[in-house]
C-alpha positions in Angstrom: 32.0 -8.4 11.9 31.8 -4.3 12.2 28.5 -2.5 11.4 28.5 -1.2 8.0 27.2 2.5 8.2 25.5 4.5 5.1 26.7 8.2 5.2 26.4 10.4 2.7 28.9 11.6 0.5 29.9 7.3 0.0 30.4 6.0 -3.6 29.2 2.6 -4.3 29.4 0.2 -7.3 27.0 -2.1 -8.8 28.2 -5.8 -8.0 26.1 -7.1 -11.4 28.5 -7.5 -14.1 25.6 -6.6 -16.9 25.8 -3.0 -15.3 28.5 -1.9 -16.5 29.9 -0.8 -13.1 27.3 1.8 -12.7 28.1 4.2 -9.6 26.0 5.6 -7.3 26.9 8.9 -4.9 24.6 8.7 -1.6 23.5 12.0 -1.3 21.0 11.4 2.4 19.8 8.0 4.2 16.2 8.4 5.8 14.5 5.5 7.5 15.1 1.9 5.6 16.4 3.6 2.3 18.9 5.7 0.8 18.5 8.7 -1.5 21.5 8.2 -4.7 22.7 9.7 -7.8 23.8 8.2 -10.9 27.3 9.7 -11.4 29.0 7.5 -14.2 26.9 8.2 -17.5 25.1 11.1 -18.9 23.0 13.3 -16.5 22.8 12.5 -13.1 19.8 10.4 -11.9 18.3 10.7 -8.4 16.8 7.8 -7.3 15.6 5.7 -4.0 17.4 2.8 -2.9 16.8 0.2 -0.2 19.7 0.2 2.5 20.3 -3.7 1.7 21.3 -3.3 -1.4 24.2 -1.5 0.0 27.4 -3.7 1.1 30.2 -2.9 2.5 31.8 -5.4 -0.1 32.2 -7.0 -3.4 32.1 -10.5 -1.5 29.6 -12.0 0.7 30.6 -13.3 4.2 31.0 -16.9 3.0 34.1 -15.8 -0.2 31.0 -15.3 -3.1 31.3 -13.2 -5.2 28.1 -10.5 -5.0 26.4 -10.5 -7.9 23.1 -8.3 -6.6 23.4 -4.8 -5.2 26.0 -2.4 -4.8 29.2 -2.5 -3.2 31.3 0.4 -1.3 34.1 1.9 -2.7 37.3 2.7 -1.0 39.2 5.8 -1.7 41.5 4.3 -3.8 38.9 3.1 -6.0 37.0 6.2 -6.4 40.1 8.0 -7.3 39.7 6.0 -10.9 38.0 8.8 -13.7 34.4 9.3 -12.3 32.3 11.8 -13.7 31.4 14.2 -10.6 30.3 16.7 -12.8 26.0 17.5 -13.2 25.1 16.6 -16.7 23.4 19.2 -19.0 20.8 21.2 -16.8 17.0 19.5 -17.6 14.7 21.8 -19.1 13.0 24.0 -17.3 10.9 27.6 -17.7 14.4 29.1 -16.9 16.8 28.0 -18.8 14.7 26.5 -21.9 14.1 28.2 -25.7 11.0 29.7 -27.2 11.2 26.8 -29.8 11.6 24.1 -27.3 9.0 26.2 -24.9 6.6 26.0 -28.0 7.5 22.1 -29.1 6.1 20.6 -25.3 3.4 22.7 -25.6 2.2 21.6 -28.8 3.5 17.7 -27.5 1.3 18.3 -24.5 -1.6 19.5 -25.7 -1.6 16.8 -28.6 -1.5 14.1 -25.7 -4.0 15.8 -23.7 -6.6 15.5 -26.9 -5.3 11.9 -27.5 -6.3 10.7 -24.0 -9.8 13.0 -23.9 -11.0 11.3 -27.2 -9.6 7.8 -25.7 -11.8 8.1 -22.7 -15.0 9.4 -24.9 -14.4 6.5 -27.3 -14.3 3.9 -24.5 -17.7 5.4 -23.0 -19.9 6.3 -26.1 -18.1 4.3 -29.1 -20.4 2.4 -31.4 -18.2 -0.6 -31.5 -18.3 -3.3 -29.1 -16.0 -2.6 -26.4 -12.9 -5.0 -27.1 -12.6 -2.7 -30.7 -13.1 0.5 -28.9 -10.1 -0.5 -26.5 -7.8 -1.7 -29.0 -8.5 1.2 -30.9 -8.2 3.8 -28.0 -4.5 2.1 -26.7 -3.4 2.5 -30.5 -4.5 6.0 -30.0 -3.0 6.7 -26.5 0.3 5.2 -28.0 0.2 7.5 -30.7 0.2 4.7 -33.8 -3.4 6.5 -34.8 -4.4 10.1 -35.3 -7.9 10.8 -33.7 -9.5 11.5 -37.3 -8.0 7.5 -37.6 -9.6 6.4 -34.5 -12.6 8.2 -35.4 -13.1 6.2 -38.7 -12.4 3.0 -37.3 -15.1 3.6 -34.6 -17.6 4.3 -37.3 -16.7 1.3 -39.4 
């Protein structure tokens, strides 16, 4: 059997048939693991896999089918519609709008209180400690304002 060598630039396929034959570009291999993009769906996704997850084929040595990991695709196969092109650019300072700009910042900040009055509930609440935590992970999940939290703390 011939060593199976990971080089960038390869196109694999998932082997699980709930996966919808999700594809994956190898973009560098460093150590036991391999650096991939999503390139079927949507944006693409940069993730880490683990080198044995990546098979030269669809079949195991023994005729199985594989029904774990990804298999490699031969040329012919990744001449089939692929989408090679970036999805939409994420947001960033460059290239997003005032609006947007003003919409995380407001999102942020209202986090940042959640989590501050979360923690200060948890110390100095006057419930017992089992209420204080159910009420601050309602808060943290955003189900309860703080003035909520607040008035459930009191009584």
């Amino acid at each position: 059997m011939s060593e199976h060598r990971i080089t960038p630039g390869q196109i694999y396929e998932a082997c699980h048939p709930g996966d919808g034959k999700r594809r994956i570009r190898i973009v560098s291999v460093h150590g036991n693991r391999a650096e991939v993009d999503t390139i079927d769906r949507g944006p693409a996704r940069r993730r880490s896999v683990f080198l044995n997850c990546l098979h030269p084929a669809g079949t195991t040595v023994n005729g199985r089918v594989r029904r774990t990991g990804y298999r490699l695709l031969d040329p012919a196969e990744r001449s089939t519609p692929v989408n090679d092109q970036a999805g939409p650019p994420r947001p960033t300072a460059s290239n997003i709008t005032d609006p947007e700009l003003d919409r995380l910042w407001e999102r942020a900040e209202d986090a940042e209180a959640r989590l501050a009055y979360a923690a200060q509930l948890l110390v100095t609440g006057s419930g017992d400690l089992q209420t204080r935590v159910d009420i601050a992970r309602r808060l943290c999940a955003g189900d309860i304002t703080i003035l909520k939290a607040r008035e459930e703390d009191r009584g």
